[in-house]
C-alpha positions in Angstrom: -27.1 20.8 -69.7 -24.4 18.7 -68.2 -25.3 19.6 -64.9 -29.3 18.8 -64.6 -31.5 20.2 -63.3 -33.7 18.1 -61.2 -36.8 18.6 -59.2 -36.3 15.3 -56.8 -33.9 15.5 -54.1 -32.0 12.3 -53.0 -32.6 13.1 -49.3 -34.6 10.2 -48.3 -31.8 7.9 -49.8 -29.3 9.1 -47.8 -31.3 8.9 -44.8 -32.4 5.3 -45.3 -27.9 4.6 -45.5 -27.8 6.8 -42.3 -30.2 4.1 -40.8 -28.2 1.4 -41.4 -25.2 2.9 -39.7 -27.0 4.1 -36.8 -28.2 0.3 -36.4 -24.4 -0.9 -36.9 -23.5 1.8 -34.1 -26.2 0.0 -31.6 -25.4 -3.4 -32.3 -21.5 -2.4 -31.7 -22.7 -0.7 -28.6 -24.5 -3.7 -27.1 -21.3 -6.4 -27.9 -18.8 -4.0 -26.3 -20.8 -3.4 -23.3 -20.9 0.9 -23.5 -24.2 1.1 -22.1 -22.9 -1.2 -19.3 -20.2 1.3 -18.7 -22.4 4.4 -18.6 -24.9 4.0 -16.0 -22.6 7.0 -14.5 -21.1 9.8 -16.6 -17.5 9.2 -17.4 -15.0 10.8 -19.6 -13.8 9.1 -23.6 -10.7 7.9 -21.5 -12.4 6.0 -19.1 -14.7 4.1 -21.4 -11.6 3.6 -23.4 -10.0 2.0 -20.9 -12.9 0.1 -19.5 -13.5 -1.5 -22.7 -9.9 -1.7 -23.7 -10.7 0.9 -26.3 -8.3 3.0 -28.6 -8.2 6.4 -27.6 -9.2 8.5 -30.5 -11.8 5.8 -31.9 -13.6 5.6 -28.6 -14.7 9.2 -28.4 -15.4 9.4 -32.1 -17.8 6.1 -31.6 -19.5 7.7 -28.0 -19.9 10.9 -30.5 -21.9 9.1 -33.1 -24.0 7.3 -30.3 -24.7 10.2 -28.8 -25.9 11.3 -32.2 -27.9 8.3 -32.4 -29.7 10.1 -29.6 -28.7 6.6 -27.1 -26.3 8.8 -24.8 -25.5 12.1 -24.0 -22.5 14.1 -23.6 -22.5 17.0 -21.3 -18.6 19.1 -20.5 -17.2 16.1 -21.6 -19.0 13.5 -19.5 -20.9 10.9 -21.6 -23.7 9.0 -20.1 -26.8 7.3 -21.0 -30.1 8.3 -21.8 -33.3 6.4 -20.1 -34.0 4.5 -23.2 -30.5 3.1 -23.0 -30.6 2.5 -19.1 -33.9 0.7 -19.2 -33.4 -1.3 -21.9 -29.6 -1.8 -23.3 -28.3 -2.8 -19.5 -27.4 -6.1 -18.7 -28.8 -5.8 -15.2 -31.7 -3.4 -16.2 -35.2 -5.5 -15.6 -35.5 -5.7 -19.2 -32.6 -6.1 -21.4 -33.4 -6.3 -25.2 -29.6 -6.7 -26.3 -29.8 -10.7 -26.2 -32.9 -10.4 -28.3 -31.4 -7.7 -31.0 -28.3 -9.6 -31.1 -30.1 -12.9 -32.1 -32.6 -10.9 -34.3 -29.6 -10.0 -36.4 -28.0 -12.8 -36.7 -31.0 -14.4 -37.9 -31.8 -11.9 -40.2 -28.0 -11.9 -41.3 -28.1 -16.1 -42.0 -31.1 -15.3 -44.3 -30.6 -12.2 -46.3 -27.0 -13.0 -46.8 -27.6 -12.9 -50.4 -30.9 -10.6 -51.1 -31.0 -10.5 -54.9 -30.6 -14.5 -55.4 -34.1 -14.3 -52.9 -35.3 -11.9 -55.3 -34.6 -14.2 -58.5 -35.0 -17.4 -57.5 -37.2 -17.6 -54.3 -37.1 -18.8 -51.5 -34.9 -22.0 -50.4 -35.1 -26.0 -50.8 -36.5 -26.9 -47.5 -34.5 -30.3 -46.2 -36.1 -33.2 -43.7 -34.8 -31.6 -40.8 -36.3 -28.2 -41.3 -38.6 -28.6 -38.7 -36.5 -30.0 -36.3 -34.1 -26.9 -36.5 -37.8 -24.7 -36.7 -38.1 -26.0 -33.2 -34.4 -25.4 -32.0 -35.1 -21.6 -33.3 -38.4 -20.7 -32.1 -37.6 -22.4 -28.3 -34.5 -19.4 -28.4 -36.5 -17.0 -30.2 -39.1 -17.5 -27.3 -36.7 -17.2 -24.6 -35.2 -13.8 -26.1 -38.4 -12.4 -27.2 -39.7 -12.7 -23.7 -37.7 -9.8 -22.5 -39.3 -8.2 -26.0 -42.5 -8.3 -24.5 -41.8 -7.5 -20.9 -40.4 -3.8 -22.5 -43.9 -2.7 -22.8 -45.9 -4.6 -24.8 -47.7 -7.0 -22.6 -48.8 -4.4 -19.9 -50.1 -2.6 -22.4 -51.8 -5.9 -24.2 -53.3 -6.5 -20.3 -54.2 -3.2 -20.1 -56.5 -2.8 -23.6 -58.2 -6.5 -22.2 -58.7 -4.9 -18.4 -61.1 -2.3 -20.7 -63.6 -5.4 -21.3 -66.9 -4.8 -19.5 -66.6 -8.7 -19.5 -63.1 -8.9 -17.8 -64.2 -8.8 -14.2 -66.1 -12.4 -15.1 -63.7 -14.2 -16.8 -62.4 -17.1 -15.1 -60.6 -19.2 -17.4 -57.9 -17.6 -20.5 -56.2 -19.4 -22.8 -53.2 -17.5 -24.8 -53.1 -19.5 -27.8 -49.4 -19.4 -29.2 -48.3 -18.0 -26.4 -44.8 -18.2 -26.5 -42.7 -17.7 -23.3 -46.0 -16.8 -21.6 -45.3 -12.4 -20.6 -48.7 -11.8 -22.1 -50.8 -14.3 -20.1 -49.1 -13.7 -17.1 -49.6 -10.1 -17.4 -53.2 -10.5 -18.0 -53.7 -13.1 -15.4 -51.9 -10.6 -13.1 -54.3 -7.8 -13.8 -57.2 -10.2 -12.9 -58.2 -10.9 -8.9 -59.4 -14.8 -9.9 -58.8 -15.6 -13.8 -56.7 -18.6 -14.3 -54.8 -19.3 -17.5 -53.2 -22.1 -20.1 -50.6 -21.3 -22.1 -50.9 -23.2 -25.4 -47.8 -23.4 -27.7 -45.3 -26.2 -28.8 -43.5 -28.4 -26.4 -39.8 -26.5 -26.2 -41.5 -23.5 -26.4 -43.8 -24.3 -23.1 -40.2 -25.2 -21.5 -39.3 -22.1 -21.8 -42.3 -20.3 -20.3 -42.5 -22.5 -17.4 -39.6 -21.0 -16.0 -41.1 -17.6 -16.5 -44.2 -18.7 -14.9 -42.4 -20.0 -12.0 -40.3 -16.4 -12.1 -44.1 -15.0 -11.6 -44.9 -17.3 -9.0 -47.8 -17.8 -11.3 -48.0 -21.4 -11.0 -51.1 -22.3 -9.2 -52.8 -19.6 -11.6 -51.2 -20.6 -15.0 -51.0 -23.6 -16.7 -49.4 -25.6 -20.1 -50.8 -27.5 -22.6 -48.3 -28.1 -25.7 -49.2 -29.0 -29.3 -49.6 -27.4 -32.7 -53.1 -25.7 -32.7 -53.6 -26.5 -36.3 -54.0 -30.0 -35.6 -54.3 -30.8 -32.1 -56.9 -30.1 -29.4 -57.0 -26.4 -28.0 -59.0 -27.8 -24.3 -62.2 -26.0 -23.9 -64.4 -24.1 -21.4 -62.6 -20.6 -21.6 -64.1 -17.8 -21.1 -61.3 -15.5 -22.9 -58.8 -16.7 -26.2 -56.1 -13.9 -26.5 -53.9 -15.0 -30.2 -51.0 -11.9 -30.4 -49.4 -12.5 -34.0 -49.9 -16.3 -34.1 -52.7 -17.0 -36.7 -50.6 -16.2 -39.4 -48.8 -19.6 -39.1 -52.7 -21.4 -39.4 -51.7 -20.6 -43.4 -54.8 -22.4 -44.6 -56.1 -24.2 -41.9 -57.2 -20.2 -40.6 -60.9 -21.3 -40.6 -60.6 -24.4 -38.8 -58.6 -22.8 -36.1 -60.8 -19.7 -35.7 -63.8 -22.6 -35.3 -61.4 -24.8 -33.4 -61.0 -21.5 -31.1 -65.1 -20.5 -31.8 -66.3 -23.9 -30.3 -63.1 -24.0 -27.1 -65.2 -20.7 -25.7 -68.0 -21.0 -23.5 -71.4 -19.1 -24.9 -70.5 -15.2 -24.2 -66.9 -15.5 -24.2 -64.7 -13.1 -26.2 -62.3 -13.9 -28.6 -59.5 -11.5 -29.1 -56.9 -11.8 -32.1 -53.6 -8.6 -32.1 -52.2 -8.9 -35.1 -50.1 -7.6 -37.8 -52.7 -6.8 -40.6 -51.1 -6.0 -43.6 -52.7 -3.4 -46.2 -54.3 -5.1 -49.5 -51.3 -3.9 -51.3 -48.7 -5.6 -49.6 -47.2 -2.2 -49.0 -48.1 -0.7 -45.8 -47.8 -0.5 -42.6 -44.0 -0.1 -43.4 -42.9 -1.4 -39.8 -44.4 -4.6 -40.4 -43.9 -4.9 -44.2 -39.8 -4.1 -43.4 -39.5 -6.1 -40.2 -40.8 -9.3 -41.6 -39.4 -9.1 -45.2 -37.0 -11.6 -44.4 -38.8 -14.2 -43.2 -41.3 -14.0 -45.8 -38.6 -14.3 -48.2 -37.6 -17.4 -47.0 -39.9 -19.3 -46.4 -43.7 -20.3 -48.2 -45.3 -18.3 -45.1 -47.8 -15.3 -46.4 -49.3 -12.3 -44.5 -52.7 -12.3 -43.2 -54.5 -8.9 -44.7 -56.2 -6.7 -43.4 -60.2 -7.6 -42.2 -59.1 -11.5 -43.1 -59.1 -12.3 -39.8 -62.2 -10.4 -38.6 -64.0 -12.0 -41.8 -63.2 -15.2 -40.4 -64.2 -14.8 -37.5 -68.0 -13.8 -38.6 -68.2 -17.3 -40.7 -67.2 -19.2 -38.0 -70.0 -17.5 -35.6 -69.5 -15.2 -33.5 -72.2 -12.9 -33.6 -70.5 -9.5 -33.6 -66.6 -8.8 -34.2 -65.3 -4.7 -33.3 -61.9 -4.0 -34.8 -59.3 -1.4 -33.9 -56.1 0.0 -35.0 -53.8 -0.1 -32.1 -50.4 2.0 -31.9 -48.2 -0.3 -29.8 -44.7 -0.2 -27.9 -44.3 -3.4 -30.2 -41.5 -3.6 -32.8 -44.4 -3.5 -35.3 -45.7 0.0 -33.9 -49.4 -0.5 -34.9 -51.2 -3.7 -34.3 -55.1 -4.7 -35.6 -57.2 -6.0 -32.9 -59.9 -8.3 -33.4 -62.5 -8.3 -31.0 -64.7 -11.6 -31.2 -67.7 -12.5 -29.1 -69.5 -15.5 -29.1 
C-alpha cells in the first residue's frame, strides 16, 4: 500500500510547531510595543501607524495574536485581554516583557547549537565563568523580581500565613533570596516578623532597592555570601529556600544542617522547590523550562523526596510534603515542610 495506513496521528507534532510560533508572535508583540498600544480598542490602521507598521502585515499579526488568545478583536476594534494588560504593559504594576525578553536571549546564547549539546556536552568552563555567573544572576534578579511580583510571592506568603506557628515568628531568613519579593511579601503579611535576605553580594544590591521601594527597611535586612560556604547568622524562627538548594550540588547536607542548626528549637524550615520525578521525565514544565541550563552547565536536578530525606538526617523531627500548583513558570512546586 503506497498510501499507509496508520493508526498514530501527527497532531501533537504540529501542535508542539504551533507553540513555537505563538511564542515568536509574543516576543514580537512585547519589542514592538502592541500591548502598549492597546490599552484602548483601535482599528489595524491605527496600530499600524502607531508602530509604523505596514498595512496589510499589521492586521494579519493582531489576527494571529488575537489567536494566541493575548487580544481581542471585536467589529474591527482590537484590544487587549486582562492577561496582556496586567502583565505585557510597560506601565502595568508588573511587567514580565523585560524578564521574557532576557529569558530568551539567554536561552537563545545557549541552545544556539542543540545537537552539538547533545553529542558532546556541555561547554569548557573559562576563569572568568564566575565572574560573568555574577554579572548574569545580579540582571536575572533584577528581571525576575517582577516574575515573582505576578503572583507567585503572595501566594508563597499566603501558603506560610497557614502556619499555626506564623503568628510567633519573629525573625525569617529567605535563604537565596534573590531580589527579595518573597520576604517582603511574607514579612508584609506578618504584624512584627523581621527578615534577612541572604544571597550573593550584586544580587543583595539589587534587592535593596526593592526593599527600600517597600519601605521595608527597618523590617528587612542583608547579609551577602554563598550559603555553601559561609555563615547563614542564626536565631530564626522561620528559613523559607524557593528553588535555591539545587545549587548546594553536594554540599545539600551541610547546608540543610547549616540551615537545621541557624533555627531556634521549634522553628520551621520550609524548602519550594522544583522536584523532579525519578525518571528525569516529569513534571514537563520544569523538565522543558530548565533543559537549557542543565545542558550547559554540570548543575543536576534535585529529585523528588531528596530534599525532604535530607532534611530528616539532619534532625528535624517531622518533615510534611505537598504538591503545590503555582502561578510560577514551573506550574507545580514540592514543598517541604521542616520543623525542628
Amino acid at each position: 500500500m503506497y498510501v499507509p495506513d496508520i493508526d498514530e496521528t501527527p497532531n501533537q507534532l504540529f501542535k508542539m510547531r504551533r507553540a513555537v510560533m505563538a511564542h515568536r508572535l509574543l516576543m514580537a508583540g512585547i519589542q514592538l510595543n502592541i500591548f502598549d498600544c492597546l490599552t484602548e480598542p483601535k482599528t489595524s490602521d491605527q496600530v499600524m501607524q502607531q508602530i509604523g507598521g505596514h498595512p496589510r502585515n499589521t492586521m494579519l499579526f493582531l489576527n494571529a495574536l488575537v489567536a494566541c488568545g493575548l487580544i481581542e478583536k471585536k467589529e474591527e476594534l482590537y484590544r487587549n485581554l486582562p492577561v496582556a494588560d496586567a502583565f505585557l504593559c510597560r506601565d502595568a504594576p508588573v511587567y514580565l516583557g523585560e524578564a521574557f525578553e532576557f529569558q530568551d536571549k539567554m536561552m537563545d546564547s545557549m541552545l544556539h547549537d542543540l545537537p552539538g549539546l547533545v553529542r558532546l556536552g556541555p561547554p569548557e568552563r573559562t576563569g572568568n565563568n564566575n565572574i560573568g555567573s555574577e554579572k548574569r544572576w545580579s540582571k536575572l534578579s533584577e528581571v525576575l523580581a517582577n516574575t515573582a511580583k505576578s503572583g507567585a510571592a503572595r501566594q508563597a506568603a499566603a501558603l506560610v500565613a497557614e502556619l499555626p506557628e506564623f503568628p510567633g515568628f519573629k525573625k525569617m531568613l529567605d535563604l537565596g533570596g534573590g531580589p527579595g519579593i518573597f520576604c517582603i511579601a511574607m514579612v508584609e503579611n506578618h504584624p512584627e516578623m523581621k527578615g534577612v535576605v541572604f544571597d550573593r553580594e550584586p544580587v543583595t544590591r539589587i534587592a535593596a532597592d526593592h526593599i527600600k521601594k517597600a519601605a521595608m527597611e527597618e523590617r528587612i535586612s542583608l547579609l551577602a555570601g554563598d550559603f555553601n560556604c559561609d555563615s547563614i547568622g542564626s536565631g530564626y524562627d522561620f528559613v523559607w529556600a524557593s528553588s535555591t538548594l539545587n545549587f548546594a550540588g553536594e554540599k545539600l547536607k551541610d547546608v540543610v544542617q547549616k540551615i537545621y542548626e541557624a533555627l531556634n528549637p521549634g522553628g520551621v524550615f520550609i524548602s519550594f522547590a522544583e522536584g523532579i520525578s525519578q525518571d528525569g521525565t516529569t513534571p514537563a514544565s520544569y523538565v522543558l523550562g530548565t533543559i537549557a541550563g542543565f545542558l550547559t552547565s554540570s548543575m543536576k536536578p534535585l529529585e523528588r523526596g531528596v530534599i525532604a530525606d535530607t532534611m530528616l538526617e539532619a534532625g528535624f523531627k517531622s518533615v510534611r510534603s505537598r504538591t503545590i500548583h503555582t502561578c510560577s513558570a514551573w506550574e507545580t512546586m514540592d514543598m517541604d515542610i521542616a520543623r525542628k
